[in-house]
Backbone atoms as SQL, in Angstrom:
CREATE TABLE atoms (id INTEGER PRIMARY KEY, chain TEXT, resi INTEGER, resn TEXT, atom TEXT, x REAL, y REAL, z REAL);
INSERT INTO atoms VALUES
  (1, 'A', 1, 'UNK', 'N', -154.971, 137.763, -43.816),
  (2, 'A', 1, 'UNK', 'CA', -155.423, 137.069, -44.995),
  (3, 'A', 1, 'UNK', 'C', -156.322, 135.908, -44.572),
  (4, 'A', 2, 'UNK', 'N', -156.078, 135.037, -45.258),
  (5, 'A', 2, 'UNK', 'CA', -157.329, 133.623, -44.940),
  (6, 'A', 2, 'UNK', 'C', -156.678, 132.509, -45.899),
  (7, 'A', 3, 'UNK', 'N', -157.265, 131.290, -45.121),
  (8, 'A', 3, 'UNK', 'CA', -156.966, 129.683, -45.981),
  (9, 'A', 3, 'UNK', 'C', -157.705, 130.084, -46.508),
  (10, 'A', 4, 'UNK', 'N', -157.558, 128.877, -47.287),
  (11, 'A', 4, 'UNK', 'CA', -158.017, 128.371, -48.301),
  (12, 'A', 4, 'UNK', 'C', -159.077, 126.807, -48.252),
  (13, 'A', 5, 'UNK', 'N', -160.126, 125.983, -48.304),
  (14, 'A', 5, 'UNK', 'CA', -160.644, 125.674, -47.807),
  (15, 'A', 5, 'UNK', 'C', -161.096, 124.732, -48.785),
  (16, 'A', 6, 'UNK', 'N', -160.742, 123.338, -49.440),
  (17, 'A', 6, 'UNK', 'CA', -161.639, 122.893, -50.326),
  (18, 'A', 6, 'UNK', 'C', -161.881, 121.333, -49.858),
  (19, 'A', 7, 'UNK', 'N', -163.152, 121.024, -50.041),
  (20, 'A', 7, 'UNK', 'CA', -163.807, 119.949, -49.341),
  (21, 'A', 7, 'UNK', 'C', -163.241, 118.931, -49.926),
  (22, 'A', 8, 'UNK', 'N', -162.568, 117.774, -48.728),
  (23, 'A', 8, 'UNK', 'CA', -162.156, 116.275, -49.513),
  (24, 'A', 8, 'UNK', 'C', -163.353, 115.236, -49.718),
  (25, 'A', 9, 'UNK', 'N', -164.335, 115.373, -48.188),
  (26, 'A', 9, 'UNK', 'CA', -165.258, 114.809, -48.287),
  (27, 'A', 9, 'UNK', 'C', -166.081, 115.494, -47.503),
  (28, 'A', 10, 'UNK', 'N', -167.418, 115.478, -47.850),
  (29, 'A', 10, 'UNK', 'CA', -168.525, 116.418, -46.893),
  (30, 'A', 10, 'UNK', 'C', -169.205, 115.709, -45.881),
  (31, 'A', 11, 'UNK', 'N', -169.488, 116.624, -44.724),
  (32, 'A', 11, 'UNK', 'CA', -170.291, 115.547, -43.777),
  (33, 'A', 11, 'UNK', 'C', -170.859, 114.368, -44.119),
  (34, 'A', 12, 'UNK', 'N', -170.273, 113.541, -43.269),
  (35, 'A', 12, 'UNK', 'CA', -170.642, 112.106, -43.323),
  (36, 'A', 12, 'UNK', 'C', -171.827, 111.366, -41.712),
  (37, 'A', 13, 'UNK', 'N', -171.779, 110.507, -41.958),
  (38, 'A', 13, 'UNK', 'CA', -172.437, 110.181, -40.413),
  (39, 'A', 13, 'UNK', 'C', -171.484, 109.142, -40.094),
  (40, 'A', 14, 'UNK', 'N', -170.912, 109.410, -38.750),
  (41, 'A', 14, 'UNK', 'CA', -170.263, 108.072, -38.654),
  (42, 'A', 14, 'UNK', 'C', -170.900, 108.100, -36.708),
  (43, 'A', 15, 'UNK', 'N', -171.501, 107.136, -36.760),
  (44, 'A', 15, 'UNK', 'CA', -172.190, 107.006, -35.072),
  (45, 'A', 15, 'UNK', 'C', -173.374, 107.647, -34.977),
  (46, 'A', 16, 'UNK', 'N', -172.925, 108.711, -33.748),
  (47, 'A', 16, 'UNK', 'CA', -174.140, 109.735, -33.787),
  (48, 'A', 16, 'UNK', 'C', -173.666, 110.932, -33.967),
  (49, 'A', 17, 'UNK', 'N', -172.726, 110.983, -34.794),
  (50, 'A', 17, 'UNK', 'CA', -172.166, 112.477, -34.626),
  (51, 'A', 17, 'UNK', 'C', -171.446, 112.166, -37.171),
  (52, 'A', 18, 'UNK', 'N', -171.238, 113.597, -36.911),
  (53, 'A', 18, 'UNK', 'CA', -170.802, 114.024, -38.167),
  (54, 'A', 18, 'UNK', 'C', -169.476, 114.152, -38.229),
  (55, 'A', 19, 'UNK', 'N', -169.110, 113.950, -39.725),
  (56, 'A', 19, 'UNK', 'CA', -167.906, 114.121, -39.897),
  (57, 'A', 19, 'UNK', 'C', -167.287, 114.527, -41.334),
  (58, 'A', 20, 'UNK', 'N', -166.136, 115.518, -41.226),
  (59, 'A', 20, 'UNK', 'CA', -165.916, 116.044, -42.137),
  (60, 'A', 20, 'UNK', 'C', -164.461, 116.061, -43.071),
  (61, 'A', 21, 'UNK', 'N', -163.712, 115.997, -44.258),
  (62, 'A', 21, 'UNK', 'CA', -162.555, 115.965, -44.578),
  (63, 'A', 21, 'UNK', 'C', -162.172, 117.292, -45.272),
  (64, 'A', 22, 'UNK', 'N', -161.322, 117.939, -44.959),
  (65, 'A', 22, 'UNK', 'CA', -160.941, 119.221, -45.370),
  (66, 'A', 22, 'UNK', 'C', -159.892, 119.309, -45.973),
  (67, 'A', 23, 'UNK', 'N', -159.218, 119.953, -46.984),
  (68, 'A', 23, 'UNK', 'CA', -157.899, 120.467, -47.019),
  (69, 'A', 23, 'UNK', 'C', -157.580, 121.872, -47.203),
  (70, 'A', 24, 'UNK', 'N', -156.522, 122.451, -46.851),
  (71, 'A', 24, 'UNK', 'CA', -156.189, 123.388, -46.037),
  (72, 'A', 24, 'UNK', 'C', -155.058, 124.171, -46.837),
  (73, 'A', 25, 'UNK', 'N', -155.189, 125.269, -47.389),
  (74, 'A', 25, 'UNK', 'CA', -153.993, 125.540, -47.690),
  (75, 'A', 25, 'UNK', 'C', -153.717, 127.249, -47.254),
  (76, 'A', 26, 'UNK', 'N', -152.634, 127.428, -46.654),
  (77, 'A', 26, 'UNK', 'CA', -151.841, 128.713, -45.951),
  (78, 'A', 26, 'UNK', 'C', -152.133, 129.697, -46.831),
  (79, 'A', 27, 'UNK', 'N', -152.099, 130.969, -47.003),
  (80, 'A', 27, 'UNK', 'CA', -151.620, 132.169, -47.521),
  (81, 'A', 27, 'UNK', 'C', -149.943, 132.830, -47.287),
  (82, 'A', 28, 'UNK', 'N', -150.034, 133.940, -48.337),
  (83, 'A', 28, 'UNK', 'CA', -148.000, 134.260, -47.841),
  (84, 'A', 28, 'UNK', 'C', -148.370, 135.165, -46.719),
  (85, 'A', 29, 'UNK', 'N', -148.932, 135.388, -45.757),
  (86, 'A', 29, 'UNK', 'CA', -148.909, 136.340, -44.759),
  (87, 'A', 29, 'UNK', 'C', -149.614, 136.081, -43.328),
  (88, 'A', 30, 'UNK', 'N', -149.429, 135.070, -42.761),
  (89, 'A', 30, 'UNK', 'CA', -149.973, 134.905, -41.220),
  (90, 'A', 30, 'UNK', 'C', -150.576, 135.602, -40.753),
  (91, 'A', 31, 'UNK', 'N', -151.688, 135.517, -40.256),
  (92, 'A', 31, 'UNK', 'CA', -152.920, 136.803, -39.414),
  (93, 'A', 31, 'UNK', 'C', -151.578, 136.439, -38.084),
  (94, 'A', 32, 'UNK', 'N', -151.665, 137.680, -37.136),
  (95, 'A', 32, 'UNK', 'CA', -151.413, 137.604, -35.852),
  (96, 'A', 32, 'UNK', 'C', -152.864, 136.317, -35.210),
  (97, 'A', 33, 'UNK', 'N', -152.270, 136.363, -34.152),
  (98, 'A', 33, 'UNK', 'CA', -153.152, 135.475, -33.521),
  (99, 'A', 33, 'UNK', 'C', -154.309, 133.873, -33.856),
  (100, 'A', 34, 'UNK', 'N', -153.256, 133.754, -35.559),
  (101, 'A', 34, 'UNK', 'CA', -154.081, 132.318, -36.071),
  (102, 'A', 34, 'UNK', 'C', -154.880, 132.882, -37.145),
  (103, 'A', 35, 'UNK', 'N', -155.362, 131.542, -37.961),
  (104, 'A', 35, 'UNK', 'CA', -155.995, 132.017, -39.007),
  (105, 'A', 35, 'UNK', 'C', -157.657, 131.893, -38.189),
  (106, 'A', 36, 'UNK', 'N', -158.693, 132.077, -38.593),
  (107, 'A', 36, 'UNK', 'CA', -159.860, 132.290, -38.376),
  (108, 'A', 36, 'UNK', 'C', -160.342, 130.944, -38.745),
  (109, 'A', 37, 'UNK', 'N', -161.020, 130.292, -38.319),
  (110, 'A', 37, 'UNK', 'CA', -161.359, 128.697, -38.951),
  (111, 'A', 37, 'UNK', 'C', -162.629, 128.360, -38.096),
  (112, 'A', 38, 'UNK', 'N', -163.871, 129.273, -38.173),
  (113, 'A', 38, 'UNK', 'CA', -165.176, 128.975, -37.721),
  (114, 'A', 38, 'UNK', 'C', -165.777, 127.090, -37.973),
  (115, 'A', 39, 'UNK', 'N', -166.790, 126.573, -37.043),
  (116, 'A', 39, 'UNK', 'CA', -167.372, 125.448, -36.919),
  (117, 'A', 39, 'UNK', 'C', -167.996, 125.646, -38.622),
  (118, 'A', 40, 'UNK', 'N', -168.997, 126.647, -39.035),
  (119, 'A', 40, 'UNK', 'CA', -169.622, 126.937, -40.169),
  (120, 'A', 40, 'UNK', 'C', -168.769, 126.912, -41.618),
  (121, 'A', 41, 'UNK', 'N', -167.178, 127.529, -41.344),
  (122, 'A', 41, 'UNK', 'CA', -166.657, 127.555, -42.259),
  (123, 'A', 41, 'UNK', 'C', -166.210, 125.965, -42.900),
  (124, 'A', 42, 'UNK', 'N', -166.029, 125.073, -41.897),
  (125, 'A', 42, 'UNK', 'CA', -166.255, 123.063, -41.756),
  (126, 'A', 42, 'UNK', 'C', -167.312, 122.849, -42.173),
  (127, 'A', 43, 'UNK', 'N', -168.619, 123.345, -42.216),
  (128, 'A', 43, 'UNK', 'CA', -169.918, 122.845, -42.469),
  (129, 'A', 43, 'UNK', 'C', -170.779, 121.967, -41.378),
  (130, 'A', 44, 'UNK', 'N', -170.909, 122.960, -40.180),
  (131, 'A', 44, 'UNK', 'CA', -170.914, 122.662, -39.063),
  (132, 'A', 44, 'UNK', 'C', -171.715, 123.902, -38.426),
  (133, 'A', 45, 'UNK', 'N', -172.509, 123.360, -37.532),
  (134, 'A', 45, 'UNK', 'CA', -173.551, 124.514, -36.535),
  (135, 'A', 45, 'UNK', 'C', -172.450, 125.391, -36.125),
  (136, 'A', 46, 'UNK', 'N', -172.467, 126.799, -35.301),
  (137, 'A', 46, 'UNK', 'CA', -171.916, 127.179, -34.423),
  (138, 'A', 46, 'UNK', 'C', -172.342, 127.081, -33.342),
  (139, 'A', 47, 'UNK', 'N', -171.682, 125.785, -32.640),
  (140, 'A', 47, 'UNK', 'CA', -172.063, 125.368, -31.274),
  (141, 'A', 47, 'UNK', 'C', -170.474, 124.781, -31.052),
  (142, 'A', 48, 'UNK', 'N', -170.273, 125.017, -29.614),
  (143, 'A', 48, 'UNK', 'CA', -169.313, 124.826, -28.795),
  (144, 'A', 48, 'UNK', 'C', -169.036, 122.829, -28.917),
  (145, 'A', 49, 'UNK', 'N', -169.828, 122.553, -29.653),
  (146, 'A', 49, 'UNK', 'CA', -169.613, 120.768, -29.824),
  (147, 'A', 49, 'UNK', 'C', -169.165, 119.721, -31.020),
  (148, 'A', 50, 'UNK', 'N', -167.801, 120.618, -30.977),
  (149, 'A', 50, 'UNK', 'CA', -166.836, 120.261, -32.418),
  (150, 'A', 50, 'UNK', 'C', -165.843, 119.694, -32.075),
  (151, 'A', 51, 'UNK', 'N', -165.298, 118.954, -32.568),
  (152, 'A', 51, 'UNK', 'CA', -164.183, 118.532, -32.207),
  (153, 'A', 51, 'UNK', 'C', -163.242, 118.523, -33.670),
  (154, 'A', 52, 'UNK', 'N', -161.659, 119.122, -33.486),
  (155, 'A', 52, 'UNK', 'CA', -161.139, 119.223, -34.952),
  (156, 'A', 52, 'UNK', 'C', -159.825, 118.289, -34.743),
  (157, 'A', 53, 'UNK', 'N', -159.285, 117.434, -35.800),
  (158, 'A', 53, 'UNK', 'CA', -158.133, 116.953, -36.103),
  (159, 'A', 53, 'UNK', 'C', -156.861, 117.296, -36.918),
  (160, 'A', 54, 'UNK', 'N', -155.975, 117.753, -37.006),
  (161, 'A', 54, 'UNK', 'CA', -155.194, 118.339, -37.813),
  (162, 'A', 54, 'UNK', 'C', -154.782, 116.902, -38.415),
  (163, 'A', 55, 'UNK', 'N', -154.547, 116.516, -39.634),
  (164, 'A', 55, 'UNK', 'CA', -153.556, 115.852, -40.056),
  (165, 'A', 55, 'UNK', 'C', -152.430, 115.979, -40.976),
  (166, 'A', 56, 'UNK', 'N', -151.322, 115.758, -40.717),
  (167, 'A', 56, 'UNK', 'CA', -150.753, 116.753, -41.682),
  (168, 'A', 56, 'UNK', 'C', -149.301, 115.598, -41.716),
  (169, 'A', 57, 'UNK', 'N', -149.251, 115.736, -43.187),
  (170, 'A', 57, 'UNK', 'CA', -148.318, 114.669, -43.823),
  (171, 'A', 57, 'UNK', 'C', -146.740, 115.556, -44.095),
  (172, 'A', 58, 'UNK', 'N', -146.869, 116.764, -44.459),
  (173, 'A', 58, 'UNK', 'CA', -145.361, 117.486, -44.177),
  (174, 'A', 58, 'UNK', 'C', -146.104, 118.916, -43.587),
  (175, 'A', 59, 'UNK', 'N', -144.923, 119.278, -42.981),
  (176, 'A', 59, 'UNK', 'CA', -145.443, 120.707, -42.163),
  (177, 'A', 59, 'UNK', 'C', -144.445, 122.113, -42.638),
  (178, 'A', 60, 'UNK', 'N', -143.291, 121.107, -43.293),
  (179, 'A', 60, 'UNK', 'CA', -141.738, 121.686, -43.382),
  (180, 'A', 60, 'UNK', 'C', -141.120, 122.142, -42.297),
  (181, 'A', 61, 'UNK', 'N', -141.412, 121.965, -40.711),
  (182, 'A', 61, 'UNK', 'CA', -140.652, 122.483, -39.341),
  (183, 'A', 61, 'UNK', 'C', -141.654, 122.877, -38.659),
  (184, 'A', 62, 'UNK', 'N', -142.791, 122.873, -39.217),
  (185, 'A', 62, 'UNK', 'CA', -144.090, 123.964, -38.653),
  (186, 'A', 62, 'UNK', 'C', -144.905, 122.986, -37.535),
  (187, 'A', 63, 'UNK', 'N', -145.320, 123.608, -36.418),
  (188, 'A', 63, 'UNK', 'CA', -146.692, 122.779, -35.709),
  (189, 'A', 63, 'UNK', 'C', -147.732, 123.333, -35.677),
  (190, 'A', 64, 'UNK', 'N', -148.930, 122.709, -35.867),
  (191, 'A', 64, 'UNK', 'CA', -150.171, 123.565, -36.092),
  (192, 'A', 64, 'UNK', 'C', -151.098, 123.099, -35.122),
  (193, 'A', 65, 'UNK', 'N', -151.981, 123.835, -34.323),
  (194, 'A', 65, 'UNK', 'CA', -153.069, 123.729, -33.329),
  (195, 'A', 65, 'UNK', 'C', -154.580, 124.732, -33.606),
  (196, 'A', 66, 'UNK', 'N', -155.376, 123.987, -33.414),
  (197, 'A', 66, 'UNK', 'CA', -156.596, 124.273, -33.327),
  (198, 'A', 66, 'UNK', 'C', -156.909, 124.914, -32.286),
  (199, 'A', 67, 'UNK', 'N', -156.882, 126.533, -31.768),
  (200, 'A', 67, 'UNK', 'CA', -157.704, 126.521, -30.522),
  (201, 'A', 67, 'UNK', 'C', -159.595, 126.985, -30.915),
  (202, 'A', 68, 'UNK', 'N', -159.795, 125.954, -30.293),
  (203, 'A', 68, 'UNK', 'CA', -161.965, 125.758, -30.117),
  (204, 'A', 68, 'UNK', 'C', -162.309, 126.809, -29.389),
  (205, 'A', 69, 'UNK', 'N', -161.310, 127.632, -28.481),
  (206, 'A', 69, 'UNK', 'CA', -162.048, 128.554, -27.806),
  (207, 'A', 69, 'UNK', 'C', -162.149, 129.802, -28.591),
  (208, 'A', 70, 'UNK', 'N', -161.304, 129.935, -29.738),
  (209, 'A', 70, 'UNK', 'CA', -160.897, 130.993, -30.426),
  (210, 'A', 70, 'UNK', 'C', -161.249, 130.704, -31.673),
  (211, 'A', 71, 'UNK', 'N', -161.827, 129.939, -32.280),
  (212, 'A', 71, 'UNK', 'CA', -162.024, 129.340, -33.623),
  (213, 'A', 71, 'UNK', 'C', -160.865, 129.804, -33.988),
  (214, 'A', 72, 'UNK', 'N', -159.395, 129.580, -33.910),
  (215, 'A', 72, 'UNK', 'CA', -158.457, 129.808, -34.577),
  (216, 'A', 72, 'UNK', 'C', -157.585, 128.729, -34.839),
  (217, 'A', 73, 'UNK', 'N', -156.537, 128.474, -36.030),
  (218, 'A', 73, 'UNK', 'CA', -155.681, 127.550, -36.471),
  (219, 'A', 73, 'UNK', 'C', -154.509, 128.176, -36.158),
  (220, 'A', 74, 'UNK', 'N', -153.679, 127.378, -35.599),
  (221, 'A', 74, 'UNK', 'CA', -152.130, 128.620, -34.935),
  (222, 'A', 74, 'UNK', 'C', -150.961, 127.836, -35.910),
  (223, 'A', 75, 'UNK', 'N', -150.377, 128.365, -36.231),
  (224, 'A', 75, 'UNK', 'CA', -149.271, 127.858, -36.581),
  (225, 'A', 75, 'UNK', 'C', -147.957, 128.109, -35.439),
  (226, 'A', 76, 'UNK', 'N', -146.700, 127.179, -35.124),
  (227, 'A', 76, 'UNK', 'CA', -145.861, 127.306, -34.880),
  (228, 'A', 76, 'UNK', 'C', -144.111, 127.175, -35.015),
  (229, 'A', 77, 'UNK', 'N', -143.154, 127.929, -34.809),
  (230, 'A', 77, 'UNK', 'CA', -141.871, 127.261, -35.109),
  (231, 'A', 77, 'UNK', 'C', -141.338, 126.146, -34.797),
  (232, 'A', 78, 'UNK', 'N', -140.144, 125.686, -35.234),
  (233, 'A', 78, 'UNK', 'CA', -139.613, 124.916, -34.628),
  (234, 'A', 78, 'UNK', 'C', -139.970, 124.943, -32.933),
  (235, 'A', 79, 'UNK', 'N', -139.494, 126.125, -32.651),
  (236, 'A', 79, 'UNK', 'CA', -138.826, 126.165, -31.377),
  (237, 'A', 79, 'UNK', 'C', -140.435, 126.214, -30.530),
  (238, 'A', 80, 'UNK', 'N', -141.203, 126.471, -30.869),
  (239, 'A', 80, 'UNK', 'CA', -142.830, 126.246, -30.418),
  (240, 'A', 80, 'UNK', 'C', -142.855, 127.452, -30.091),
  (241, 'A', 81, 'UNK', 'N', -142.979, 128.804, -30.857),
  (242, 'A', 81, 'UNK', 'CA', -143.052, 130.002, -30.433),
  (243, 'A', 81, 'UNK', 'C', -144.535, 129.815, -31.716),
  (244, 'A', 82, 'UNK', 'N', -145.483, 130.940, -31.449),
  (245, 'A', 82, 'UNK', 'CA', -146.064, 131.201, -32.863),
  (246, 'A', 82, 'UNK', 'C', -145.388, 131.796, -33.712),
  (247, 'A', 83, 'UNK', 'N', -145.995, 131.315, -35.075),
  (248, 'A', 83, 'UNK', 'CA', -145.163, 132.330, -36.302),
  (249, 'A', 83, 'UNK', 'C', -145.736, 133.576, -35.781),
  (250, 'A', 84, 'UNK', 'N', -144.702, 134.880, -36.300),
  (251, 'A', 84, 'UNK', 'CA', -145.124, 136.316, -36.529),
  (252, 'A', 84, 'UNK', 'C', -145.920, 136.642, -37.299),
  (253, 'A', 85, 'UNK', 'N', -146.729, 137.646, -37.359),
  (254, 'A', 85, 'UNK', 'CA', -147.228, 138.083, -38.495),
  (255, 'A', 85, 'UNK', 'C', -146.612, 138.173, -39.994),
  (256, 'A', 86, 'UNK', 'N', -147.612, 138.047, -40.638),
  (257, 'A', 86, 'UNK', 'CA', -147.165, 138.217, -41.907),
  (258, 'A', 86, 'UNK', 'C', -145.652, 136.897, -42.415),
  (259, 'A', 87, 'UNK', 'N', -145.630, 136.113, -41.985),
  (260, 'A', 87, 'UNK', 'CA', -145.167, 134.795, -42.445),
  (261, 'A', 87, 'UNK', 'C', -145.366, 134.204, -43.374),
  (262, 'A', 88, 'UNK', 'N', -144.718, 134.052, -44.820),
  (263, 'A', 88, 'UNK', 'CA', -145.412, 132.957, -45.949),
  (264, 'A', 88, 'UNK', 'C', -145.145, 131.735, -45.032),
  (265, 'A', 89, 'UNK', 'N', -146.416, 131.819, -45.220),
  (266, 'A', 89, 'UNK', 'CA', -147.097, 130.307, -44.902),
  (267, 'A', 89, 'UNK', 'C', -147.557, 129.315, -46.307),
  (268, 'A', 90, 'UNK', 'N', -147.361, 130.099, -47.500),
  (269, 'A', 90, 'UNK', 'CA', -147.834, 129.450, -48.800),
  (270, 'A', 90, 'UNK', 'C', -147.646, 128.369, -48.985),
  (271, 'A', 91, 'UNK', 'N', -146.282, 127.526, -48.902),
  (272, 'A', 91, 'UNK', 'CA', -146.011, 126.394, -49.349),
  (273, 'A', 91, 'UNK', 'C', -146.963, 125.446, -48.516),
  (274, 'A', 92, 'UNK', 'N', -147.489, 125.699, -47.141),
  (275, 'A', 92, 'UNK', 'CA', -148.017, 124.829, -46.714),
  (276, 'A', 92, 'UNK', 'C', -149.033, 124.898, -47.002),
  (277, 'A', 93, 'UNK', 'N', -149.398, 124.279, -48.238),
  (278, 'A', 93, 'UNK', 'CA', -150.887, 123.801, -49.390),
  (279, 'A', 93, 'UNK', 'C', -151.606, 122.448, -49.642),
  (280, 'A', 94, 'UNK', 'N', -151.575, 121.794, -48.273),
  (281, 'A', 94, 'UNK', 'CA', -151.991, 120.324, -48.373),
  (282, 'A', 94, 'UNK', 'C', -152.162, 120.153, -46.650),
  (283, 'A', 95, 'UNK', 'N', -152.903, 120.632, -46.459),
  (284, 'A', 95, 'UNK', 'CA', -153.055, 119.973, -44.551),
  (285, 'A', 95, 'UNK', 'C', -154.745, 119.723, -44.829),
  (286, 'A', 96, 'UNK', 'N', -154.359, 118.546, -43.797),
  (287, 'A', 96, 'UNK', 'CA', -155.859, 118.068, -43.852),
  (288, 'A', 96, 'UNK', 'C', -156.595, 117.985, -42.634),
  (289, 'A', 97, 'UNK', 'N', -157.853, 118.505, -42.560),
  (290, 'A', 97, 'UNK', 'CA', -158.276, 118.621, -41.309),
  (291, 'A', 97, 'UNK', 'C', -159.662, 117.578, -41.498),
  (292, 'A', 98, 'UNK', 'N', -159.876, 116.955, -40.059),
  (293, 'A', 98, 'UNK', 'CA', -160.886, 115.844, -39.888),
  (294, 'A', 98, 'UNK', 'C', -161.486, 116.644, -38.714),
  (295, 'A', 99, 'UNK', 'N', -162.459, 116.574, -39.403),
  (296, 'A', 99, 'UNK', 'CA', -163.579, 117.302, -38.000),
  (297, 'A', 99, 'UNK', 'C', -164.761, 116.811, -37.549),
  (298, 'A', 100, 'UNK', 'N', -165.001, 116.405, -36.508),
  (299, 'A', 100, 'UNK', 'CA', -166.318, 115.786, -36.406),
  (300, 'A', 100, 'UNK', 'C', -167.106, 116.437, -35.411),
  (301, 'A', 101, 'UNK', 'N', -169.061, 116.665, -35.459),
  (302, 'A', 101, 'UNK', 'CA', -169.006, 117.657, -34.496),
  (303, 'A', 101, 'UNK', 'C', -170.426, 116.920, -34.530),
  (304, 'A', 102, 'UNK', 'N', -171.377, 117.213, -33.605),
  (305, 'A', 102, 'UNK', 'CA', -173.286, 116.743, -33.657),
  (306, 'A', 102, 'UNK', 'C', -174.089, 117.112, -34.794),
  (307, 'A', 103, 'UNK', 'N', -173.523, 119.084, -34.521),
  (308, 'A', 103, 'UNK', 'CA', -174.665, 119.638, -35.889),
  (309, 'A', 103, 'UNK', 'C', -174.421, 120.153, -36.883),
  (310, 'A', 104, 'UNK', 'N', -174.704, 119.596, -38.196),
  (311, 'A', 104, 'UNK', 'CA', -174.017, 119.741, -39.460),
  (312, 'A', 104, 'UNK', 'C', -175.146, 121.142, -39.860),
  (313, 'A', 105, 'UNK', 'N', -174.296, 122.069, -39.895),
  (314, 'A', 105, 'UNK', 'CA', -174.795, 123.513, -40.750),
  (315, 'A', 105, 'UNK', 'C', -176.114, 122.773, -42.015);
């Protein structure tokens, strides 16, 4: 399946680089291997020069990571295993991601 993706605030300039506010919300069914979360899908070049922030105010037990090499968002258990496939992930409908990167799409 796929997040959900709606802009808090759109690229900004802060320095020499861009920056972005996202919020984030799960689907009921976990992709294997992370959700898909491209530089472009942020509003952002696809170039290797992004940098992403998770912030996240409840998780309900969950940890979440960005891997940049994979454009993927991982979710994890308690116990720091990844979720399985197909996991409602629904309730988690409020994560906020801060991203800042050089080239704004």
């Amino acid at each position: 399946m796929a997040l959900t993706l709606t802009p808090i605030r759109h690229p900004y300039v802060v320095g020499d680089r861009w920056e972005a506010v996202w919020k984030v919300a799960a689907d009921a069914s976990y992709s294997t291997g992370g959700y898909s979360l491209t530089p472009t899908d942020l509003g952002f070049s696809n170039t290797p020069d992004i940098e992403g922030y998770a912030e996240i105010a409840n998780l309900m037990g969950y940890g979440v990571k960005y891997d940049d090499s994979t454009f993927k968002l991982l979710f994890y258990s308690a116990g720091s295993t990844q979720v399985t496939a197909a996991t409602d992930l629904s309730a988690l409908n409020d994560i906020r991601i801060r991203v800042t990167g050089r080239f704004r799409a």
